[in-house]
N, C-alpha and C positions, 0 to 999 in steps of 0.2 A: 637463404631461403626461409628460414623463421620469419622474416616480417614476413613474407606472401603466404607462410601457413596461419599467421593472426589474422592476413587478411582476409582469406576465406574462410577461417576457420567462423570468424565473427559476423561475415554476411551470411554463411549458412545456418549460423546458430539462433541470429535474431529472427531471421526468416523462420525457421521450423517452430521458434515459441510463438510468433505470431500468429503462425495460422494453426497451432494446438488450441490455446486461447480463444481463435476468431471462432472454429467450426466447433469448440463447446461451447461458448455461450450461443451460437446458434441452435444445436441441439436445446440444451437447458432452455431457452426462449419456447421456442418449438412444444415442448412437452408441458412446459407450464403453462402454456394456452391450451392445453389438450385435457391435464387434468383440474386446472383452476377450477371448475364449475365443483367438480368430485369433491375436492378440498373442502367447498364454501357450502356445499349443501350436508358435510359431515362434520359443518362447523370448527373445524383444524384450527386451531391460531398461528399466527404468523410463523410465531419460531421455530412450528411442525416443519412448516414447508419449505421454509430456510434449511432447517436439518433435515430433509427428504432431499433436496437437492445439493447440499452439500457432499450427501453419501450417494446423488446419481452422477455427478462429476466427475471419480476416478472410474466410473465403466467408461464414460464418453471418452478420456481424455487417453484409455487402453486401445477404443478403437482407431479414435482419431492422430494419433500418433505416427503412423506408417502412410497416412494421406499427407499430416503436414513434414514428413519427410522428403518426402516424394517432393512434394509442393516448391521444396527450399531447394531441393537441388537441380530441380529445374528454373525455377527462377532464379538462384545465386549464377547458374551456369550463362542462362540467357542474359542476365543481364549484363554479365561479364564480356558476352557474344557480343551484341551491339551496342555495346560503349566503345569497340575493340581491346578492349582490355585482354582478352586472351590472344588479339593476334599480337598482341606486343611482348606476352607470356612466350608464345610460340617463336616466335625472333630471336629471342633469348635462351631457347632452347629447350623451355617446359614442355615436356609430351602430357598426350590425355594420362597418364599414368600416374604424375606427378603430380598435375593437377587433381586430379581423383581420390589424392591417397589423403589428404587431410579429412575430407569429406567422408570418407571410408571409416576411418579411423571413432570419429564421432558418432558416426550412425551406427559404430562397432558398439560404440560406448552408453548410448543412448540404449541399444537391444539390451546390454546386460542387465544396464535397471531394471528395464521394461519387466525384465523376467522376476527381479525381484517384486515391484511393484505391482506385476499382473497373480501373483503368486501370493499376495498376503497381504496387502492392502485394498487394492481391489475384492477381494471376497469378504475381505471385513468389511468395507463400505457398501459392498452388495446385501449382508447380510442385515444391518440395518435400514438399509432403504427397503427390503423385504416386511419388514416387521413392522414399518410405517404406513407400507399398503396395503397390509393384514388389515390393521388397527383402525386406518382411516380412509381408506379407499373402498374395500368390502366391508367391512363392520364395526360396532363399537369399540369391540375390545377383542383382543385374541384368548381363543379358545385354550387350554391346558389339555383335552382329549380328545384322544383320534378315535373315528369309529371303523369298524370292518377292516381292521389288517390280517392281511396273509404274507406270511415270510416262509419259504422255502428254506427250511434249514438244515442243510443237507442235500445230496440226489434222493434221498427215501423217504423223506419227512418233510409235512407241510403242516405250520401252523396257522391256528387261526381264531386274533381274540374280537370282540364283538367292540368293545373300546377301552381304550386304555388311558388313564389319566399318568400325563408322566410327572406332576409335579410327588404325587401319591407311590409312583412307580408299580400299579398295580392295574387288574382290568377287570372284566367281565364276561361270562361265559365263553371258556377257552376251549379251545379241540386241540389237541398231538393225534395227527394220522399219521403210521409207519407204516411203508410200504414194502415187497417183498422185492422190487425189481425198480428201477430208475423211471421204469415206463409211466412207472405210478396209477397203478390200475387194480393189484392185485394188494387189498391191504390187509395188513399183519397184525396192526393192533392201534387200540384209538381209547386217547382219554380224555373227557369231556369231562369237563368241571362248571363250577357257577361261580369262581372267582381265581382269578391267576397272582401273585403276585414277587416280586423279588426281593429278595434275602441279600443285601449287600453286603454283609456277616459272612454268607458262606459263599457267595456268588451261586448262589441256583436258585432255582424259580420254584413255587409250590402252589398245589391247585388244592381250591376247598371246593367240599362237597364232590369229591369226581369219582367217575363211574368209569372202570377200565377195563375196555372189551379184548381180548386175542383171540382170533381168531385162525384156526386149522383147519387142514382138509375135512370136513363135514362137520365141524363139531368148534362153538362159540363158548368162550369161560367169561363169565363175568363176577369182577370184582367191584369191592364200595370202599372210598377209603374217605373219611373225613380231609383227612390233610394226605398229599400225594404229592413226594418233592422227585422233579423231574431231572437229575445230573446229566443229561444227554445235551441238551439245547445248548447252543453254542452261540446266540444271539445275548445280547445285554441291552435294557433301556434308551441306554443311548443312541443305538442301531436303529430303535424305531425309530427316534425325533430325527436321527439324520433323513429317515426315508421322503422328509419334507425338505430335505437342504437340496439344490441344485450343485452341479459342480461349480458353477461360476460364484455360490457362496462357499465356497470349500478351497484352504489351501492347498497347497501341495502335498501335505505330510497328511492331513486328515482326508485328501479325495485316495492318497493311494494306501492308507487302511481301508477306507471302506472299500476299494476295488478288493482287498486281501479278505475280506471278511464276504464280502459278495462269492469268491472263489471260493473260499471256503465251504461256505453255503449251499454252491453249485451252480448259482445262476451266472446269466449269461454277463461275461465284462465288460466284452467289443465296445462298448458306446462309450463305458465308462473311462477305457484306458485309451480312448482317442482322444477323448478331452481333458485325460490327464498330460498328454503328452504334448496337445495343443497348446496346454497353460506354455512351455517351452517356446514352440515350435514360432508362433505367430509375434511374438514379442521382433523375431530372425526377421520379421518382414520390412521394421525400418533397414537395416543394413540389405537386406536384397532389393527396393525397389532403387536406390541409390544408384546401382547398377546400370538401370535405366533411365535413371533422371538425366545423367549428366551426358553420357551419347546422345540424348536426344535434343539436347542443348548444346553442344561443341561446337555448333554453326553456327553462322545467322540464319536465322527464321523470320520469316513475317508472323505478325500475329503481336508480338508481344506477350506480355502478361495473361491475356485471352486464350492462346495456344497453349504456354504451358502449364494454366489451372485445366483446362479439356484435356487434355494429355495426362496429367497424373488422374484427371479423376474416373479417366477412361481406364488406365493402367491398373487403377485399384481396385475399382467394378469388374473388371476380369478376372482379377486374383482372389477376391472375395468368391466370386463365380465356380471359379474354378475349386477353391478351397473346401467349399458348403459340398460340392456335385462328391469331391473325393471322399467326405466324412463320409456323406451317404453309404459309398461302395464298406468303406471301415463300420460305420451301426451297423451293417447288414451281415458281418466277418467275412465280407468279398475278398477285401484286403486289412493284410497284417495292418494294428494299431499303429503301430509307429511308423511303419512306410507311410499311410492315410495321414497322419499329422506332418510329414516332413515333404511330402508329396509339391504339394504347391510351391513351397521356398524350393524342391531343388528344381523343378519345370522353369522355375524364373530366374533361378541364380543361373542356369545356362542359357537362358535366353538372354537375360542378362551379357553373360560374357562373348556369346555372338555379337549381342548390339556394339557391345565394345570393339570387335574385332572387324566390325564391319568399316568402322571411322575410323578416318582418316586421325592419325595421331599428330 
């Protein structure tokens, strides 16, 4: 049975890199005619936009992966179908099992990558294709300071600097509100400075010029302190600049600190740790639509080639569907994170194994 596992093993394989290849440079095509103009009117040279779509590549080739799976095992299977080639398999005694299990096997192999590759390559190619539509899509050049940040640091405490230069690692007129209860309504004491800045010597923050109110039941104390170092804050420099990163530019070890420091913090994580667990979850999708590629091919079909590109792309348009509607319920904390990221693979991995159970072996 080794030749017949080379044999499939190599029409499914050429098939799934063809149409990963086919539907990214389609994408890539697509979006360069969308933002060519952008480019030429911010005067970009060539090898910007070379290297802007160099690093939009591995997003397309994250997504498009689970379609051209789908794609290959419907077509390996159909083609197989009306050549007869499978009723001669079947003669000889290969059930859908056997035939399936090369296919399975692969698409096993292909999802492990995936997780590698959607996990650390992907947010690094994300992260520069980001800093190229900073630079050349919206403006000359990228900014070094943010203005008007608020971090919640803690349930009791909210800060808030006016802008912060982080090449400097310092800011401008900063507030520390503490409050007495989570409600955040009743506050305890507030120190308003005219410059923030951090101490990477001792790791804490210190405010110039700052004016420190506490307040008690009827009665306000205020203090003056030229320099006012604050050991309470539990935020660092870097916390801010992430607050600009997405998850999809963030690996796996860096999205789930900042989900630990978010917690820390008090704020809400639901959204964060859906998408941490999606980086996982959605790579599973080439090895689940497989499930359904090939019971939908074990017959002859009419249609050809035509049936089963409408077939996988219906199949993926559903699962996408489906996928997006469940994060929703998970951003919202309807449902637990990691049920919401695994949710769709496993609604299909048993529809899946129905479809299988339904055909005829």
């Amino acid at each position: 049975m080794k030749l017949l596992d080379r044999y499939i093993i190599k029409q499914f394989l050429l098939t799934a890199l063809f149409g990963i290849v086919a539907f990214t440079v389609i994408f890539v095509v697509i979006d360069l005619m969308e933002k060519l103009d952008d480019f030429l009117d911010k005067k970009a040279a060539a090898m910007i936009i070379v290297q802007y779509y160099i690093a939009f590549t591995p997003e397309m080739i994250k997504l498009m992966t689970p379609v051209a799976v789908l794609l290959s095992s419907l077509f390996t299977t159909g083609k197989m179908s009306n050549s007869n080639e499978l009723t001669a398999m079947k003669s000889s005694g290969v059930s859908l099992y056997r035939f399936m299990t090369p296919m399975l096997i692969l698409a096993l192999a292909i999802s492990l990558v995936s997780v590698y590759f959607n996990g650390w390559v992907v947010p690094y190619a994300n992260q520069h294709k980001s800093y190229i539509e900073r630079t050349y899509l919206q403006r000359d050049y990228e900014t070094t300071a943010k203005s008007n940040i608020y971090v919640q640091d803690g349930p009791r405490r909210i800060v808030f600097i006016s802008y912060f230069d982080r090449i400097a690692s310092a800011g401008g007129r900063a507030s520390v509100q503490e409050f007495s209860d989570t409600n955040l309504i009743s506050i305890k004491r507030r120190a308003d400075g005219k410059e923030i800045h951090w101490d990477s010597t001792s790791g804490k923050w210190t405010m110039l010029g700052t004016t420190v109110r506490e307040f008690t039941p009827g009665k306000e104390t205020i203090q003056m302190f030229d320099r006012f170092t604050i050991d309470t804050l539990h935020f660092v420099p870097a916390d801010l600049i992430k607050q600009e990163e997405k998850p999809d530019e963030m690996n796996y070890f860096d999205l789930q600190k900042f989900i630990e420091r978010q917690k820390r913090t008090g704020n809400e994580i639901a959204r964060w740790q859906v998408d941490f667990y999606s980086k996982v979850s959605f790579p599973f999708a080439s090895f689940i639509v497989v499930l359904f590629g090939v019971p939908f091919s074990f017959g002859k079909r009419r249609g050809g080639l035509a049936v089963q590109f409408g077939i996988s792309v219906a199949v993926c348009f559903i699962y996408l569907i489906f996928m997006k509607t469940s994060q929703v319920f998970g951003y919202n904390g309807d449902l637990q994170p990691l049920l919401t990221a695994w949710l769709a693979n496993l609604v299909f991995f048993f529809g899946g194994i129905a479809n299988i159970i339904r055909v005829q072996k």
